[in-house]
N, C-alpha and C positions, 0 to 999 in steps of 0.2 A: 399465503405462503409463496416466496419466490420461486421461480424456478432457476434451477444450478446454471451456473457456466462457471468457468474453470479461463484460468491466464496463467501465464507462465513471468517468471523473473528472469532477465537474464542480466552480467553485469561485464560482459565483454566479449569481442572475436579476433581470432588469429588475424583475419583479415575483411578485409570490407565484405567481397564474395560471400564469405562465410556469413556474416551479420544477414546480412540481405537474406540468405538460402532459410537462415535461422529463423527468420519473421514470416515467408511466405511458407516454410515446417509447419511452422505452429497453428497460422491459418489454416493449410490443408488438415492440419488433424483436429481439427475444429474448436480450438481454444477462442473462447473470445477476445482477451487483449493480451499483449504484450508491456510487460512494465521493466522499466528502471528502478535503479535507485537514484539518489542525490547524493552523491559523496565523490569527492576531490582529491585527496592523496593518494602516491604511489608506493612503493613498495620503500619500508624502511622502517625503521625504531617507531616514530610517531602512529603508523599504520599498525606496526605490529600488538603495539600496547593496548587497541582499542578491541583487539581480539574479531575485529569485521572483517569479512573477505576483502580481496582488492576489487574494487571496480575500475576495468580498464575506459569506460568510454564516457563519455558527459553525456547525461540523461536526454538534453533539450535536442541535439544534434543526432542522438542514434535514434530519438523517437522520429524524426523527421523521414530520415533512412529506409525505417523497416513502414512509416506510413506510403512512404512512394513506392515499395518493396510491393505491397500487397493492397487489397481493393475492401476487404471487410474488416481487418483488422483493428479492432480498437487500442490507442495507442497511449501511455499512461506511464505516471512516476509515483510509487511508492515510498515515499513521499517525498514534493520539496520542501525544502528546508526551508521558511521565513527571511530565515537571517543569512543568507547564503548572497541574496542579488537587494536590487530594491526594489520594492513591489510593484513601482510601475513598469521596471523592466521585465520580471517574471508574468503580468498578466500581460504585454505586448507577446511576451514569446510564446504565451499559451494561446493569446488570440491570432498569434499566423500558425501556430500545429494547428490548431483548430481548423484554419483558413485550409492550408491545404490539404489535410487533411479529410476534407469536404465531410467536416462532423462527427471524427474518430475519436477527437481527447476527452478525456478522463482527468480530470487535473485532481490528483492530489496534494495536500498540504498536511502541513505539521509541525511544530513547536521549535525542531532541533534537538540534538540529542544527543550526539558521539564530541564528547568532551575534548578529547585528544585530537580530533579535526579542525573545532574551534581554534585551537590553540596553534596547532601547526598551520594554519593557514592566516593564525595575524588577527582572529576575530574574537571578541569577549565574550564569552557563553555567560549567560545574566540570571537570573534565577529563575526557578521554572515559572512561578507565578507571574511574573513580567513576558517570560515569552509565552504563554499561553493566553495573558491577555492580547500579548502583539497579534498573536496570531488569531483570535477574534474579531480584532479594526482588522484585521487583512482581508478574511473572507468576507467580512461586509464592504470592505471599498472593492474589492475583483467584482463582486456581483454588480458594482454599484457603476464600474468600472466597463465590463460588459453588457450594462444597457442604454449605452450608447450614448446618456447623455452627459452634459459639458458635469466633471467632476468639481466640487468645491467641501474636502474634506479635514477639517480641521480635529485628531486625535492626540491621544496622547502619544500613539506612538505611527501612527501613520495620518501623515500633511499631503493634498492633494490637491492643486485648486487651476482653473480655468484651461483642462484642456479635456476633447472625448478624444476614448479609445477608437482606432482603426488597427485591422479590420474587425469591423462587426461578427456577433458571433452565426454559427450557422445552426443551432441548438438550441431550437427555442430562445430562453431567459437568459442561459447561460451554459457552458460543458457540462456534463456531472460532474459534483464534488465530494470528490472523497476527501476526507481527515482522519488520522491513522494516531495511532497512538496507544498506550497502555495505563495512565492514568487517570482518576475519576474526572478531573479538571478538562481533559482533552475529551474525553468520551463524552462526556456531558454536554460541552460546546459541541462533538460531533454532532449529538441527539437532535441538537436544536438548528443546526447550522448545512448540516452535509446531506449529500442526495445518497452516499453509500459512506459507512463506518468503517472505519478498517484497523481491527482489534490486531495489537501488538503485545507485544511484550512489555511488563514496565521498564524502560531501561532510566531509571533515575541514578543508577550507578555511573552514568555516563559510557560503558562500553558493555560488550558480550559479554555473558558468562552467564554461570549456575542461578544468579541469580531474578535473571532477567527470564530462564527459560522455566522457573518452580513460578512466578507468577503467572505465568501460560497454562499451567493446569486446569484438570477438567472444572474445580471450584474456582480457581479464580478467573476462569475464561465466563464462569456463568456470574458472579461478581458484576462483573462487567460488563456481557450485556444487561443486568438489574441497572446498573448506572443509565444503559442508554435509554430501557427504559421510561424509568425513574422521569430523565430530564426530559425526555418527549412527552411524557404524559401531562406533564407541568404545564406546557406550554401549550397543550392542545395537539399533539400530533400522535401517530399510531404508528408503534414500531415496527409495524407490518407494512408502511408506506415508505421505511426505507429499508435500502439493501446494504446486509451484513457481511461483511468481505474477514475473511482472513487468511493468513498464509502457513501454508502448512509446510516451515521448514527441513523437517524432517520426514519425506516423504522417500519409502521403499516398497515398489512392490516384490514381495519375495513368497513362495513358499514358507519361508523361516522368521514368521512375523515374530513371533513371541520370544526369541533368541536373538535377533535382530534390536528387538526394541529393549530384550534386558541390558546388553553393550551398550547402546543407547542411556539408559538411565543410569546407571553405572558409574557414566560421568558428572551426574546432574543428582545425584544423591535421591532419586526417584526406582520406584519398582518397575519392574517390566509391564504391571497391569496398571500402573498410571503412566506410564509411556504409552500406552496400549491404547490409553483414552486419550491422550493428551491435544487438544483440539488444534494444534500445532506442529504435530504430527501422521503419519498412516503409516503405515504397514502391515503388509499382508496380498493375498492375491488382487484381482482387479475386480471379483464378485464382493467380497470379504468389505474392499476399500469402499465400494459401491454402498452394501448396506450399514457402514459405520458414518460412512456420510448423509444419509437418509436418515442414520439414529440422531445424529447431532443436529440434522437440519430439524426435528421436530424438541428436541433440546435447546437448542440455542437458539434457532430462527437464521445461524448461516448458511446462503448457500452458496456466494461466490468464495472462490477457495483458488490460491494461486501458489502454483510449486516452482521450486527451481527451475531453471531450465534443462537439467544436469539428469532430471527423470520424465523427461518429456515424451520420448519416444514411448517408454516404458506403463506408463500413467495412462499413453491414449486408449487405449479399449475401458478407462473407468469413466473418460469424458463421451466416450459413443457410447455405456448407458446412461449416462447421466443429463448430459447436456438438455437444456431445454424442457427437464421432467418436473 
């Protein structure tokens, strides 16, 4: 069984100061990494429709930031997107965070997914079975990619040939790899493919909503890890060898869990005692948070668990009992 640590999300700052103040925060109150997202547009109709928050800063550039910011800090994107850059360019960028970083990334990946991004920004969104194959050749050429030797990779959807990666990685084989995601197809390839899983939502809808957040329930969260199971057992590996991540968007610690979290479900066609479970959610005190996190890690098997950054202050006394147990 893993032991917990706890990252935080954050997807912008007033100003640079702030960013920085925000990374070496999180550090002092002992979160393990720091993650982004992957997402490009600003504030307008196309953003609005996807129903996703704005993200003010570019992943690759603010993880830089808050890695020079701070000394332990592990530094990380939930998720990038495949189809965003070209994969020789995303694994040079991951191999200098890594570089300077002196060891801190975490590279996540992932299929793509906010429909309305694709589109506003000029790019074909392809069907999922195509990018989830993409994203299969992707992780085996990055790996293939960060072992330094001369690449020669001829797929269907990613071409590679006569040149090595620099700089070299500082992380053994290669960074951890996380792959995020909410359906069978992606979690599957996670099972087989990533050093940590990181269960999502299904969003096949292509944007937020109800329906993305009823697949996150307490059965379809266990669904899901049966998938990861499932695929790692296939292939010879123990789900106990990799680490379970997921993010608990809905996180309050309040006295007024149960009335909290029926407002909460309210919107999402859900009761208050499956919002209560919801492994995508907390609320409740920081004792409360504490032993529902403990119930789930012997339910599910996750222990890394990552909140906004919006309940960071709030959240820290459930990472000082938790962290490292």
């Amino acid at each position: 069984m893993s032991a917990f640590r706890f990252a935080i999300q954050a997807f912008s700052a007033d100003t640079p100061r702030e960013w920085r103040d925000k990374a070496r925060h999180a550090e002092a109150l002992g979160y393990s990494a720091l993650h982004l997202a992957d997402h490009y547009i600003g504030p307008g109709p196309a953003l609005k429709a996807t129903g996703h928050p704005l993200q003010g800063l570019a992943a690759v550039p603010a993880m830089a930031v808050a890695a020079e910011a701070t000394s332990t800090l592990r530094i990380g994107c939930r998720v990038f997107c495949i189809d965003y850059r070209p994969l020789a360019v995303l694994a040079k960028e991951a191999a200098t965070l890594d570089f300077f970083s002196e060891g801190r990334l975490e590279l996540g990946l992932g299929a793509g997914w906010l429909q309305g991004e694709y589109e506003a920004i000029g790019l074909t969104m392809e069907l999922a079975s195509k990018r989830v194959a993409r994203l299969g050749e992707s992780v085996a050429a990055i790996k293939e990619l960060f072992s330094g030797r001369e690449v020669n990779i001829d797929g269907e959807h990613v071409n590679l040939h006569g040149f090595a990666q620099v700089p070299e990685t500082v992380q053994g084989l290669h960074p951890p790899i996380m792959i995020g995601g909410g359906s069978k197809r992606v979690l599957s390839l996670a099972a087989e493919q990533a050093d940590i899983v990181s269960f999502n939502f299904n969003n096949a809808s292509g944007t937020i909503g109800a329906a993305g957040v009823n697949s996150g329930t307490a059965d379809g969260t266990a669904a899901k890890v049966a998938w990861v199971r499932d695929a790692a057992t296939a292939i010879g590996r123990d789900i106990a060898d990799i680490e379970l991540e997921i993010g608990a968007y809905f996180t309050f610690v309040t006295d007024a869990a149960r009335q909290t979290a029926e407002g909460f479900g309210e919107m999402f066609g859900l009761s208050a005692d499956e919002m209560l479970q919801h492994p995508h959610a907390l609320f409740g005190t920081p004792d409360a948070i504490a032993d529902e996190l403990r119930r789930r890690r012997d339910v599910y098997g996750i222990s890394y668990i990552t909140i906004n950054d919006s309940a960071m202050d709030a959240f820290a006394p459930v990472v000082e009992l938790l962290s490292g147990t």
